[in-house]
C-alpha positions in Angstrom: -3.1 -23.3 14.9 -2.8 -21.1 11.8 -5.0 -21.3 8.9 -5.6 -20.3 5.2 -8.7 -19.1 4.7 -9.0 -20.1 1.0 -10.9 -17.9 -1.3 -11.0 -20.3 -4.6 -13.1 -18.1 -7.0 -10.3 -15.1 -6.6 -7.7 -17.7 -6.2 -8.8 -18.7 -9.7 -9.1 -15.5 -11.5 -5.9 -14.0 -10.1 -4.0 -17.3 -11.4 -5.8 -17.1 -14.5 -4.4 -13.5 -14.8 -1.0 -14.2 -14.2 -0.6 -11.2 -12.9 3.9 -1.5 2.6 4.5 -2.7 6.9 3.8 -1.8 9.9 5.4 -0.9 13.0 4.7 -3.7 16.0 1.7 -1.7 18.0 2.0 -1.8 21.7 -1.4 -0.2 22.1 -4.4 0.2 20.4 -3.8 1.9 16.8 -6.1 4.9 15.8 -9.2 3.7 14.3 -9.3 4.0 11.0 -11.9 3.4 7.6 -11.3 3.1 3.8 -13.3 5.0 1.5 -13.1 4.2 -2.1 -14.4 6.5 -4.8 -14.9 6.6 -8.7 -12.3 7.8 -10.6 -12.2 9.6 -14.4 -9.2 10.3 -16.1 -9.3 11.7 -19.3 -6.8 14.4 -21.1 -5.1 15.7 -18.3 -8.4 16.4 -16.1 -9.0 14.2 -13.3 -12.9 14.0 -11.4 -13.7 12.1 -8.6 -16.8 11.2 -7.3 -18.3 10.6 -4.1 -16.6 9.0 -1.4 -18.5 5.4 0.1 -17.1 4.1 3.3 -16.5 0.2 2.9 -17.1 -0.4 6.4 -18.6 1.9 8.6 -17.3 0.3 11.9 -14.7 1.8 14.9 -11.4 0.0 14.7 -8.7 -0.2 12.3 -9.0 -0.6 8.9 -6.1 0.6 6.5 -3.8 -0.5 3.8 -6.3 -1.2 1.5 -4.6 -2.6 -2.1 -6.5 -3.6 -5.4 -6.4 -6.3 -6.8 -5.9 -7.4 -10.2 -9.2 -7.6 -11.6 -9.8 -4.3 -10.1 -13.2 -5.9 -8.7 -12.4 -6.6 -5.5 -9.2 -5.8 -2.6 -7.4 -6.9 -0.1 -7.2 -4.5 3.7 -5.4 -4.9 6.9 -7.7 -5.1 9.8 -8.0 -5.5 13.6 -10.4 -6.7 15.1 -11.9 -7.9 18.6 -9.0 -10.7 19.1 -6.5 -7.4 19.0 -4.6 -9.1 16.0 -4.2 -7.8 12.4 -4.8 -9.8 9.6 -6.0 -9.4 5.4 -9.3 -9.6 4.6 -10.7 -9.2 1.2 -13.5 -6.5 0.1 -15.6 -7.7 -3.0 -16.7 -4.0 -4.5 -20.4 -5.6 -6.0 -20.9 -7.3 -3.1 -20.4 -5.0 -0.7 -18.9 -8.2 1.9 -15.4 -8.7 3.5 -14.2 -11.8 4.3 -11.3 -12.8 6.3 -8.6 -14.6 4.5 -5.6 -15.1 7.0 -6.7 -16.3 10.7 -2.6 -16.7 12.5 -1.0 -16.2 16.0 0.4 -13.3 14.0 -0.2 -9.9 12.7 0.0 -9.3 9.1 0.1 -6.4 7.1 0.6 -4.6 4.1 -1.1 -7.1 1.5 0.7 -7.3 -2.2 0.1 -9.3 -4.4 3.3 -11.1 -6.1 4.2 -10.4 -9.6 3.4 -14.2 -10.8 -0.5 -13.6 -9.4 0.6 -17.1 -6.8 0.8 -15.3 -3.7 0.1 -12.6 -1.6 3.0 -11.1 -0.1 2.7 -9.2 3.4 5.2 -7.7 6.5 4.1 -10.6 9.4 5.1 -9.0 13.3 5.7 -12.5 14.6 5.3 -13.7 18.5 8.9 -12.1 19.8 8.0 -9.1 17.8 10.3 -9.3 14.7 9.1 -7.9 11.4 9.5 -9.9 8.1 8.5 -10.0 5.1 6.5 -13.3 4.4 4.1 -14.9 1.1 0.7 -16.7 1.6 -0.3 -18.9 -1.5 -3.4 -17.9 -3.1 -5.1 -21.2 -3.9 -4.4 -22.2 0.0 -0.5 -23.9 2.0 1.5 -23.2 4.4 3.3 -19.1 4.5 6.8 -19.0 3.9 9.3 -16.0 4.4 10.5 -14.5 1.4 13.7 -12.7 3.2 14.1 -14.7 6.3 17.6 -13.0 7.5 16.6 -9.2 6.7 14.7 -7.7 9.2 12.8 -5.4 10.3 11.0 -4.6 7.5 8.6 -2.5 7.4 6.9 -1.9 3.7 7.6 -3.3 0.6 7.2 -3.3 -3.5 7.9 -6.0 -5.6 9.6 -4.7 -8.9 9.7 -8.5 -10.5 9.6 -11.9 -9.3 12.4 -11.8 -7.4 13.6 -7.8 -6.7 12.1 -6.2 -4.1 12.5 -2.6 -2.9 11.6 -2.2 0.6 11.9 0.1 3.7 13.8 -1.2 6.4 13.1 0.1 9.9 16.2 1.4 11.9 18.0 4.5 12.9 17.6 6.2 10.2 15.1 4.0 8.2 16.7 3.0 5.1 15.6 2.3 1.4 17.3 -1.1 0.2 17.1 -3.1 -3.1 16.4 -6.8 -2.0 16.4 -10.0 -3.8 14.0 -12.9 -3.1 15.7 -16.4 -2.5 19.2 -14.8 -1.7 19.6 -13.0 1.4 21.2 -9.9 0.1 20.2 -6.4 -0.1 21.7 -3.2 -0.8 21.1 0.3 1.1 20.2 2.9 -1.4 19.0 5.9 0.2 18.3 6.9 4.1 15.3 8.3 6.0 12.7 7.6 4.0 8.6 7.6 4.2 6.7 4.7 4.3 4.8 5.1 0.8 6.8 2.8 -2.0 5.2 2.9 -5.8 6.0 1.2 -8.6 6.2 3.2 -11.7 3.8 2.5 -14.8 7.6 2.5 -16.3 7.8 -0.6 -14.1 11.6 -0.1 -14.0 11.4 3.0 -11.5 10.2 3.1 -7.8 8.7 6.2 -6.2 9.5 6.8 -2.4 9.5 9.6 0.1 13.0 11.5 0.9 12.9 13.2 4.3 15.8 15.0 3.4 15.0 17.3 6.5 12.0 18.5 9.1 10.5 20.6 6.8 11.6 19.2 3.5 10.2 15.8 2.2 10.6 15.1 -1.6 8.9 12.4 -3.9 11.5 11.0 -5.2 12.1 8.1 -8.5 14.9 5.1 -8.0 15.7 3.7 -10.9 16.3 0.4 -10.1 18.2 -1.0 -13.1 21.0 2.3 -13.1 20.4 3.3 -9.3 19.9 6.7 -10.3 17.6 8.6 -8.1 15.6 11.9 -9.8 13.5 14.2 -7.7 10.2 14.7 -8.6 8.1 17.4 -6.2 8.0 18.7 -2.6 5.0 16.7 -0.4 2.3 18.4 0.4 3.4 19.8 4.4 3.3 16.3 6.9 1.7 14.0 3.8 4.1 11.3 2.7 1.2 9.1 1.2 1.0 8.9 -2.2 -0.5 6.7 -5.4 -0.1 7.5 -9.2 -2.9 7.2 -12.1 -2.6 5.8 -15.2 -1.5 9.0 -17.0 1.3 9.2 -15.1 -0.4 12.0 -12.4 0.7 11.4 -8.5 -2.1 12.1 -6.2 -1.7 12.9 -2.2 -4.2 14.3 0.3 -4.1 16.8 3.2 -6.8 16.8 5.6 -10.3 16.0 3.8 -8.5 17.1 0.2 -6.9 15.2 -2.5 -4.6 16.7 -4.9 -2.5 15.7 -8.2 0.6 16.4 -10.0 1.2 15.3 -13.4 4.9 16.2 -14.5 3.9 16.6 -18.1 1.0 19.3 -17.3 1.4 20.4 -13.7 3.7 23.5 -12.1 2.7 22.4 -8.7 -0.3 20.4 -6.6 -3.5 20.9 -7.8 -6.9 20.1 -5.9 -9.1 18.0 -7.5 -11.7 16.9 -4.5 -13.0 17.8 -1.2 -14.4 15.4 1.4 -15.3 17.9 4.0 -18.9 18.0 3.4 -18.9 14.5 3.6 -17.3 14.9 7.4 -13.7 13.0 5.9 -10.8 14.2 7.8 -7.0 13.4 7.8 -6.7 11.3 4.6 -3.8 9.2 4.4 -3.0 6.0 2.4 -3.8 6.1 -1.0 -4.6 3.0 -3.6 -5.8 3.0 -7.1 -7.4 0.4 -9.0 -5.5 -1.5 -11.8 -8.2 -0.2 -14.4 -7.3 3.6 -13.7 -11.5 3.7 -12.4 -11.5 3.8 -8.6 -9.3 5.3 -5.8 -9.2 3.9 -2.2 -7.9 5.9 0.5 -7.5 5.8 4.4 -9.2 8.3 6.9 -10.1 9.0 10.4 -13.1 6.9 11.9 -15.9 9.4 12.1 -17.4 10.1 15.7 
């Protein structure tokens, strides 16, 4: 039997506010912890502090994603039943909590642009992807695009547009809207690392154009016009952008940044390697601009 767990106090303050997938695993995924760090912004320079470990346990914990009061965030994680589902980190605290206990596996936790739901890509019992909404103050799921499928991550532009990434051969990049069934192919063989803009109107995505050639890229979702933006760092396709418009990836136990309005290329801004942080992947920053959250290999 599925169940809600209901969290009322973020429920509430979310409300009060108003405001990316997964493959279906047929073994064990790497484990996997999030790290989440202090942040500092300010003219052009950007200093991050240390790195804390949320966790500190073997398995899989990824995906990690804000939320809006910056205070607390929502992760994907397995755990001894084998099944993935969101829990919620509180930052003071220090405590996780579960919030969805299903039959399913769900990933990729977003919050929805009118602060109701939580959006996430649910790999169901035959082992279709969709993308599917939990309420926040407690119901029954519902799929938001029941007919288009697989999908594998998402990022919702408004209430009802969606650009997501659509597994397949190649993977494609399609413009989807909630409630109607239809979408609209915009680009193939893409990464899995969507953003939306602090423009709000533009999406940044990962071009693969070729082996050795992957591009950050901007879609302009109201014009379709796509604009290239920089070359990856070599095998990164994770990426997050700060509040001054800087992009941020990692490589290995670094993280760099690129701000178009300062920058000629990627520039390092931290090292974890002392701190014995290796292969750094998914990338999330706070709504405030104060705290990064990333993804790295479980230490021995």
């Amino acid at each position: 039997m599925k169940k809600l767990i209901v969290i009322s106090m973020l429920a509430l303050a979310l409300i009060e506010r108003g405001a990316q997938g997964q493959a279906a695993q047929t073994t064990a995924p790497p484990g996997t912890d999030i790290f989440i760090a202090d942040l500092n912004e300010r003219g052009g320079q950007l200093r991050i502090g240390k790195a804390m470990n949320i966790r500190k346990r073997q398995g899989y914990d990824n995906q990690p994603m804000f939320l809006p009061d910056s205070k607390s965030m929502f992760y994907t994680s397995i755990r001894e039943d084998k099944q993935a589902d969101i829990y919620r980190y509180d930052i003071a605290k220090g405590a996780a909590a579960r919030v969805t206990e299903t039959a399913e596996s769900e990933y990729s936790p977003t919050i929805t642009p009118d602060g109701k739901y939580f959006s996430v890509i649910r790999v169901e019992a035959d082992s279709t992807q969709r993308l599917w909404k939990f309420p926040l103050a407690g119901g029954t799921p519902q799929p938001v695009l029941e007919k288009i499928k697989p999908v594998g991550y998402h990022v919702w532009v408004d209430q009802t547009t969606l650009v997501i990434y659509v597994l397949g051969t190649p993977n494609t990049l399609q413009l989807a809207r909630a409630g109607t069934e239809k979408a609209e192919t915009i680009i193939t063989n893409v990464g899995r690392s969507l953003r939306l803009s602090r423009r709000n109107s533009e999406v940044r995505f990962v071009h693969k154009v070729s082996a050795d050639e992957w591009l950050i890229k901007s879609l302009d979702v109201k014009t379709r016009k796509i604009t290239p933006i920089i070359k990856t760092l070599t095998g990164s396709e994770d990426f997050a952008e700060t509040r001054d418009g800087a992009l941020l990836m990692a490589k290995g136990s670094k993280l760099f940044k690129y701000n178009p309005a300062r920058d000629k290329d990627w520039q390092e801004v931290a090292d974890f390697s002392k701190e014995g942080i290796t292969s750094i992947t998914r990338l999330a920053l706070s709504p405030d601009g104060d705290r990064i959250a990333f993804v790295a290999a479980d230490a021995p």
